[in-house]
C-alpha positions as CSV (number, residue, x, y, z in Angstrom):
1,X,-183.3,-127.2,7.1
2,X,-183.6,-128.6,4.1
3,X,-185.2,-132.1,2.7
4,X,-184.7,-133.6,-0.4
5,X,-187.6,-136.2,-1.1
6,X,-187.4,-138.8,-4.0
7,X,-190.5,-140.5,-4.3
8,X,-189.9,-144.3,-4.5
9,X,-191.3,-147.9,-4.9
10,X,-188.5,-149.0,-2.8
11,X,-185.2,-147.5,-1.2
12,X,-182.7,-149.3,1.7
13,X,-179.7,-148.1,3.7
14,X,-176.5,-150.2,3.8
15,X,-174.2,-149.9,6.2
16,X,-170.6,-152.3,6.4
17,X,-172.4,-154.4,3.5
18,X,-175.8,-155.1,5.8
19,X,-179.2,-153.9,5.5
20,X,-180.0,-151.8,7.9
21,X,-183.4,-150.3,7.1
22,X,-185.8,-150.3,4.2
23,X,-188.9,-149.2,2.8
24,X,-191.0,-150.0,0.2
25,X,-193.4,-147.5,-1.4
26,X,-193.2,-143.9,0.1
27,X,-190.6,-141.1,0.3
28,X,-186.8,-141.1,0.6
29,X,-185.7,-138.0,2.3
30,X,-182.6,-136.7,2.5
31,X,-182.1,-134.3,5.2
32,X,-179.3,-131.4,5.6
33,X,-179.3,-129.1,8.8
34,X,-178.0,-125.8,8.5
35,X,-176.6,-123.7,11.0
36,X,-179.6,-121.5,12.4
37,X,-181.9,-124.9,12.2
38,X,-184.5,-125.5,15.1
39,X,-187.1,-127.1,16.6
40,X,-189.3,-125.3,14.9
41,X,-187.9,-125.6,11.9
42,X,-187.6,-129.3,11.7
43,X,-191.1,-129.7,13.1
44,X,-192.5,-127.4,9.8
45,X,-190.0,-129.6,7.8
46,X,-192.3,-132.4,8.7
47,X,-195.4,-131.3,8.4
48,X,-194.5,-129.6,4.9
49,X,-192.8,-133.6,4.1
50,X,-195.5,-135.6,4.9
51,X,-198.0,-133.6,3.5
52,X,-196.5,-132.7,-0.1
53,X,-198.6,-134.1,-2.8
54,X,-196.5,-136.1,-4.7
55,X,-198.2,-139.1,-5.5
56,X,-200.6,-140.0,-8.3
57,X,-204.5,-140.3,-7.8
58,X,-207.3,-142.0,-9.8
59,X,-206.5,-139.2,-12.6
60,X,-202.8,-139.8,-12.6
61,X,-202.3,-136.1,-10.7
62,X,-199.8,-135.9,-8.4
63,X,-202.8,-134.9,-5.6
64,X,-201.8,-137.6,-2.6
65,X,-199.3,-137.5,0.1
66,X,-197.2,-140.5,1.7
67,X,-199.6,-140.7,4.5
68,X,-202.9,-141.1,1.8
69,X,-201.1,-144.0,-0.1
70,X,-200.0,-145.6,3.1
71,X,-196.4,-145.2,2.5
72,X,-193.2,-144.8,4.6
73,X,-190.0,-142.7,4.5
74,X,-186.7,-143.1,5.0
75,X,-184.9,-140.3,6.4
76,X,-180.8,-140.5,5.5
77,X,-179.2,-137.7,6.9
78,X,-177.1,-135.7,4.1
79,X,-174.3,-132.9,5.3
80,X,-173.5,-132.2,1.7
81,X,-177.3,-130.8,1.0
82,X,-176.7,-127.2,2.7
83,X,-173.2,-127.1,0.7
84,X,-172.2,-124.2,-0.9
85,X,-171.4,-124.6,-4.5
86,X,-171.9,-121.3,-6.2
87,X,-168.3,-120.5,-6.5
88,X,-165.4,-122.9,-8.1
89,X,-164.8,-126.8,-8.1
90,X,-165.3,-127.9,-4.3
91,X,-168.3,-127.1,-2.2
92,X,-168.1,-125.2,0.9
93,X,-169.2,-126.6,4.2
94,X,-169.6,-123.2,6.7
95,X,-173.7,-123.5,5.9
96,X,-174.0,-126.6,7.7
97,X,-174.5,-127.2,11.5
98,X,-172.1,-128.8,13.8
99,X,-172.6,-132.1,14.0
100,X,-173.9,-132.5,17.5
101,X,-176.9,-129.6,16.6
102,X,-177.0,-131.8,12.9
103,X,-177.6,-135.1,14.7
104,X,-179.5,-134.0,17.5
105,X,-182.3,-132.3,15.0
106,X,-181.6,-135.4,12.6
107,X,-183.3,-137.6,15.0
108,X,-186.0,-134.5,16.3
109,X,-186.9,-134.9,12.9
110,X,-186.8,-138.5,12.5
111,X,-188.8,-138.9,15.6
112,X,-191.8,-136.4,14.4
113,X,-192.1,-138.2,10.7
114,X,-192.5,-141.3,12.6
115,X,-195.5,-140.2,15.1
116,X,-196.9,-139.3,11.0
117,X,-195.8,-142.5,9.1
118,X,-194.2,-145.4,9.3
119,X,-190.4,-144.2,9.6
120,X,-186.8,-145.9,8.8
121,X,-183.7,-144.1,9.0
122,X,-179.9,-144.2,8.7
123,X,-176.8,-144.2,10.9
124,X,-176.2,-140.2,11.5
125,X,-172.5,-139.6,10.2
126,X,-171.8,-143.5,9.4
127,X,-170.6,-144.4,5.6
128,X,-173.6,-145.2,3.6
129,X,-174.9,-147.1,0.7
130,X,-178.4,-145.7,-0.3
131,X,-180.3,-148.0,-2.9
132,X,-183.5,-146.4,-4.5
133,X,-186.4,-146.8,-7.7
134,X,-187.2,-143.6,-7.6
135,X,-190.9,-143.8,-9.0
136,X,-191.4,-141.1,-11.8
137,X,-188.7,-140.0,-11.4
138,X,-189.7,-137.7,-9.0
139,X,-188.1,-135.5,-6.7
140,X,-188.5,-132.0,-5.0
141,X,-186.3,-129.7,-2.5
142,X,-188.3,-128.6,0.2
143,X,-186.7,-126.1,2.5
144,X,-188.3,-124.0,5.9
């Protein structure tokens, strides 16, 4: 399972030209589910998410996670993320889970992060527009 987390000042999900969900300070996380993904896994995936220090303290280190500045996420699921791309022009898709498993762990792990922070999320599978400031920029690959 991987997460891709952009830390932002703001991000939103479009869907069919309206709003559906927006955050203002925390982390944007993209989220790709692999074949062999779990429970387990996505549970880890969250602890390791909303504890990652990537937010400035008083000394301008990055020593504070999204739950010590009070800030959100919004969890977009991304199928692309567990892509494989080492070989010629056009990624391969046999890493990624089917998309009943992707979904169903998609919204394990949406449910978790919220029980941790204040949570938003996308439409699994629907066409979307994701608007961000990433803040830094600053953004890390976390995978369990």
């Amino acid at each position: 399972m991987i997460a891709l987390i952009q830390r932002v000042s703001e991000a939103s999900v479009t869907v069919e030209g309206e709003i559906i969900s927006e955050i203002r300070q925390g982390l944007l996380v993209l989220l790709g589910v692999e074949k062999d993904d779990d429970e387990a896994k996505a549970k880890r995936l969250v602890d390791r998410v909303t504890t990652y220090r990537v937010f400035e303290d008083e000394s301008g280190k990055m020593n504070k996670n999204v739950q010590q500045v009070d800030g959100e996420c919004l969890v977009v699921s991304q199928f692309t993320l567990p892509a494989d791309t080492r070989k010629g022009t056009r990624a391969g898709f046999s890493r990624g889970a089917k998309p009943e498993d992707a979904e169903r762990l998609y919204d394990y792990f949406s449910d978790l992060c919220e029980q941790v922070v204040p949570t938003a999320r996308g439409i699994f599978a629907a066409d979307m527009k994701v608007a961000l400031v990433n803040d830094g920029p600053v953004t890390f690959w976390l995978q369990v």
